[in-house]
C-alpha positions as CSV (number, residue, x, y, z in Angstrom):
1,X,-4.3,-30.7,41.1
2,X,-4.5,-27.3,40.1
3,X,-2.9,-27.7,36.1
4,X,-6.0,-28.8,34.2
5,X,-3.7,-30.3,31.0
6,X,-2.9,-33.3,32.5
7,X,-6.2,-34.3,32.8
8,X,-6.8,-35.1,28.7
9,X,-3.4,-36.9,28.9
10,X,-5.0,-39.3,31.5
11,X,-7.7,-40.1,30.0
12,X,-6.2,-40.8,26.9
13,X,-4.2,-43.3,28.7
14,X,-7.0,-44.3,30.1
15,X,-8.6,-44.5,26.2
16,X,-11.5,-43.1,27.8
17,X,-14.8,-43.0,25.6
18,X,-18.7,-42.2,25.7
19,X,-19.3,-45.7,26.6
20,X,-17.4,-45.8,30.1
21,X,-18.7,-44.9,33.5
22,X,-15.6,-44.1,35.2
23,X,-14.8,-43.8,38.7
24,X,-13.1,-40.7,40.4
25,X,-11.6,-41.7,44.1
26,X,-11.1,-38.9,46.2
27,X,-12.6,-36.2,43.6
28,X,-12.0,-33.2,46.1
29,X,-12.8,-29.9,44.4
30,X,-14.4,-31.5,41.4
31,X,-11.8,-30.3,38.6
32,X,-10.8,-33.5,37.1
33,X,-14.8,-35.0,37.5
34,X,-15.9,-32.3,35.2
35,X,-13.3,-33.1,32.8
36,X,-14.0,-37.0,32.8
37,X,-17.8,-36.2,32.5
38,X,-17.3,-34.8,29.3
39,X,-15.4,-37.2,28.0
40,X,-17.8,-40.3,29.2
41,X,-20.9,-42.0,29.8
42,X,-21.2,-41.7,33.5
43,X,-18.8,-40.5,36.7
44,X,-18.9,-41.7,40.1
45,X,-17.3,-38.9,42.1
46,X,-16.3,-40.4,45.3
47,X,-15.6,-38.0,48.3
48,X,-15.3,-39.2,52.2
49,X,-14.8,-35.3,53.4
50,X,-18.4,-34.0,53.8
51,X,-17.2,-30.4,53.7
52,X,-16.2,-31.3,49.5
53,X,-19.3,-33.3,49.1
54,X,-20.7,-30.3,49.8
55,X,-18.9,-28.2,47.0
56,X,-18.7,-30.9,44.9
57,X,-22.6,-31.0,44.7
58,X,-22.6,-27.3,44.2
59,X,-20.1,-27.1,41.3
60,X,-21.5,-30.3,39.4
61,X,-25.3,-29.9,40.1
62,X,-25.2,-29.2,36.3
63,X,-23.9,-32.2,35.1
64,X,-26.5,-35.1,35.3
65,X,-23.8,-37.3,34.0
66,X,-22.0,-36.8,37.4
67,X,-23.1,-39.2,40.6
68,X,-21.4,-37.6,44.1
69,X,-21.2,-40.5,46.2
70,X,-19.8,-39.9,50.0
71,X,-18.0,-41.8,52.0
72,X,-14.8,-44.5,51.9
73,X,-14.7,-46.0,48.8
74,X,-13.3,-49.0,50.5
75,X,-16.2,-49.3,52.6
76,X,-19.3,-48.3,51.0
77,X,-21.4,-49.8,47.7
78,X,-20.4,-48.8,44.7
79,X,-22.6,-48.6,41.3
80,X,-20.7,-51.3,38.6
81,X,-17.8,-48.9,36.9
82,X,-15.2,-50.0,34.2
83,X,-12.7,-47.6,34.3
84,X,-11.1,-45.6,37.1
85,X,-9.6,-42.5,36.4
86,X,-8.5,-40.5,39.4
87,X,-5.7,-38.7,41.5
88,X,-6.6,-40.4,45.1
89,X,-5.4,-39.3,48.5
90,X,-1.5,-40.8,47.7
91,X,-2.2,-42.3,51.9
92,X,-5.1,-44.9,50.7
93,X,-3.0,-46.1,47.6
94,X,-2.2,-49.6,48.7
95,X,-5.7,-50.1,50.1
96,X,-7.3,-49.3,47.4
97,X,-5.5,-51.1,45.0
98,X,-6.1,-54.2,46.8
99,X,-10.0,-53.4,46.5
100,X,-9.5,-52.2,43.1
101,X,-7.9,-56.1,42.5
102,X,-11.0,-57.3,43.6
103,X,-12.8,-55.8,41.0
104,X,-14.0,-56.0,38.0
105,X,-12.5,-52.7,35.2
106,X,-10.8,-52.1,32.0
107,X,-8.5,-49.8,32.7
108,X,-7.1,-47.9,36.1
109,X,-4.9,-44.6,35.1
110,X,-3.5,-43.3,38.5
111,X,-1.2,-40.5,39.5
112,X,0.4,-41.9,42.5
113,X,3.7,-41.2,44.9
114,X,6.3,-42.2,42.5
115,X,8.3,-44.3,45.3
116,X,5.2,-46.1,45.7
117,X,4.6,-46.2,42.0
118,X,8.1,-48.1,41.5
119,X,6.7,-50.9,44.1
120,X,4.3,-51.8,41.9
121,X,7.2,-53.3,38.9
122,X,10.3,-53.6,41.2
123,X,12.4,-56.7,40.0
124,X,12.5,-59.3,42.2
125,X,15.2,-59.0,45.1
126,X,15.7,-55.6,44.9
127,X,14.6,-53.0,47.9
128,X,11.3,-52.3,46.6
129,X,10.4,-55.5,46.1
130,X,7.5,-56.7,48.1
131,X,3.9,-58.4,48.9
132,X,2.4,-55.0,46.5
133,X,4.6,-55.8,43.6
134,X,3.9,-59.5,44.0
135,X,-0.1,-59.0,43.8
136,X,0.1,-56.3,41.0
137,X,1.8,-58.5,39.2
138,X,-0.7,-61.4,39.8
139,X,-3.8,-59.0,39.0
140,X,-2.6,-56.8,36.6
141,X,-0.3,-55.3,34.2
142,X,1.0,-52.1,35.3
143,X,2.8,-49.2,33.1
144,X,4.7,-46.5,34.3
145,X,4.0,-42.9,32.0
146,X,4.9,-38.9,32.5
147,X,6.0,-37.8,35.8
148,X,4.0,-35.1,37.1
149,X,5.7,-31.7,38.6
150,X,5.3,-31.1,41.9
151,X,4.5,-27.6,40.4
152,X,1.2,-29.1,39.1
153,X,-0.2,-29.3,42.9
154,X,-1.2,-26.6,45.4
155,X,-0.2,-27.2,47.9
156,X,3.3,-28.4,46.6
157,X,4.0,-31.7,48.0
158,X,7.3,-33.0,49.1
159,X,7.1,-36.5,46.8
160,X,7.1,-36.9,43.1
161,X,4.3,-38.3,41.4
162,X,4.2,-40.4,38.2
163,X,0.9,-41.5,36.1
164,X,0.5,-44.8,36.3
165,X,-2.1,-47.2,34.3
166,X,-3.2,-50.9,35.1
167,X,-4.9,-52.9,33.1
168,X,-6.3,-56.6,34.4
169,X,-4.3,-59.9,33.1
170,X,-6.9,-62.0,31.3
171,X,-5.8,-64.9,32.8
172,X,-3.9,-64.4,35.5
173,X,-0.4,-65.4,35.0
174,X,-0.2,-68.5,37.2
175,X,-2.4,-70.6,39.1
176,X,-3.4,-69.9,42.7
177,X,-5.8,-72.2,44.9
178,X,-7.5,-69.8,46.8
179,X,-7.1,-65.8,45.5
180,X,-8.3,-63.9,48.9
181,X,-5.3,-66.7,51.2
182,X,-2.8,-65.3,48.2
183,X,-3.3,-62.2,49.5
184,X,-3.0,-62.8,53.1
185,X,-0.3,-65.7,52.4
186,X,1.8,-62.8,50.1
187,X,1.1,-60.3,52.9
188,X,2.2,-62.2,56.1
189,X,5.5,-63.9,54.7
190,X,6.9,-60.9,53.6
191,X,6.7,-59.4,57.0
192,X,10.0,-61.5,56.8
193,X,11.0,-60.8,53.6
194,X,15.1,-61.6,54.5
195,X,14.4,-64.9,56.1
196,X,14.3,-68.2,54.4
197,X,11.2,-69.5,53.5
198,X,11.0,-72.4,56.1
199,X,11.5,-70.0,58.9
200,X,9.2,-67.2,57.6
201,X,6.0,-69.5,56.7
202,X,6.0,-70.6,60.4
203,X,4.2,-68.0,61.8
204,X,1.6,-68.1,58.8
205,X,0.9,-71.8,59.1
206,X,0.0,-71.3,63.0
207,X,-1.8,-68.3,62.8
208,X,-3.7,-68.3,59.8
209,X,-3.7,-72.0,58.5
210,X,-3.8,-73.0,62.6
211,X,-1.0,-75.7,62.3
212,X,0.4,-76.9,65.8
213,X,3.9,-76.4,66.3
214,X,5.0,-79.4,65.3
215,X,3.3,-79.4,61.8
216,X,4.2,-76.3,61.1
217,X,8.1,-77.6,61.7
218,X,7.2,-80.5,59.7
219,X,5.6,-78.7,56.8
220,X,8.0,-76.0,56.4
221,X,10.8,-78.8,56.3
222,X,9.0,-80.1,52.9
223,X,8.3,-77.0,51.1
224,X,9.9,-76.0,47.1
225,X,12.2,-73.1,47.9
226,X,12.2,-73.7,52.0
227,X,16.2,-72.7,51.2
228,X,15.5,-69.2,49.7
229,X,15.3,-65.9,51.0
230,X,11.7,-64.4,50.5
231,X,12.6,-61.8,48.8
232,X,14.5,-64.0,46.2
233,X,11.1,-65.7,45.1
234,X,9.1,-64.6,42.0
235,X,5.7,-63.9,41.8
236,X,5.1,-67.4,40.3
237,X,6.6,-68.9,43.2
238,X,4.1,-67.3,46.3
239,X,1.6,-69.3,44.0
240,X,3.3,-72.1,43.8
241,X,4.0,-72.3,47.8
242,X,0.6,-71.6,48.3
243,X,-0.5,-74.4,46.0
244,X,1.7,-77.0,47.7
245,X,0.8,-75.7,51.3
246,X,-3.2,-76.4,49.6
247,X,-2.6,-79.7,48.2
């Protein structure tokens, strides 16, 4: 990100104050870090490519506000934060807001892919509808801002990108049994998302639950929406399947 004014516009979405530590994934040359420390009580500058940890450390030593912190933010501890405000590598996005879900913040402002972006709020049925729009909608609401020029980057990339900002649903929705077998239950029937629902839970209920054949067959036969295409169910609904496959 090489055009420092979006930076003030994303953390105002973000309503950014002195009181937040705020986490940056993927802070790279350390632009948008600088900015955010300014603005905040603390930043958590996360970086896996040792070569900007390096520069990262160089350019910030100044700021004692600023923690560089390398490695995989999916894979390493990471001090309590309550906002995120970052531009992250756009190939992590899914995996990281999965861990992000898992999480405890106020408010996430993003600048992601914009095809991937649209996954997140696609209405139900349509080609962008899926297991990420499903658990976004679950964990959190999400609102689509500016789009941001491709102009802004350097190098230029070949996607459009769009500021995005998610903020947790206190409570969630609907009702699910067990949050981390959502996930995987969301995940692994979508895998057939154009099938009905009493052929697509098969494989789930012998590979995860570990039903035999036959109660598979029998379970899938007894299901709500067993008639209806995957792709035709509403967020509510995964929980409700999951609820009755618990019960």
């Amino acid at each position: 990100m090489i055009e420092s004014s979006i930076f003030q516009r994303m953390t105002d979405y973000a309503s950014l104050n002195r009181d937040d530590v705020t986490l940056d994934v993927g802070a790279g040359l350390g632009f948008l870090t600088r900015f955010l420390a300014e603005m905040c009580r603390g930043v958590l500058a996360v970086e896996a490519d040792d070569r900007l940890v390096e520069v990262l450390r160089e350019q910030l030593w100044d700021l004692p506000k600023v923690e560089v912190i390398e490695g995989n933010v999916l894979k390493i501890q990471i001090p309590v934060f309550n906002k995120v405000v970052s531009i992250p590598p756009y190939q992590v996005s899914s995996r990281l807001l999965l861990w992000l879900f898992n999480k405890s913040f106020n408010s996430v402002v993003l600048i992601l892919q914009k095809e991937f972006a649209n996954r997140l709020t696609a209405p139900v049925g349509s080609e962008n509808y899926g297991w990420l729009t499903v658990l976004t909608y679950y964990h959190a609401e999400c609102e689509h801002f500016e789009d941001v020029p491709k102009s802004f980057f350097y190098p230029q990339p070949d996607v459009d990108s769009i500021i995005v900002r998610l903020e947790p649903r206190k409570p969630a929705p609907f009702t699910v049994s067990n949050r981390m077998l959502f996930t995987k239950f969301v995940q692994n029937i979508f895998t057939e998302r154009n099938r009905k629902v009493r052929n697509a839970i098969r494989p789930f209920l012998r590979n995860v639950l570990m039903r035999t054949a036959e109660e598979a067959e029998k379970t899938a036969r007894t299901l709500p929406f067993r008639d209806e295409r995957v792709r035709h169910l509403a967020p509510e609904d995964f929980g409700a399947l999951l609820n009755a496959l618990s019960s």
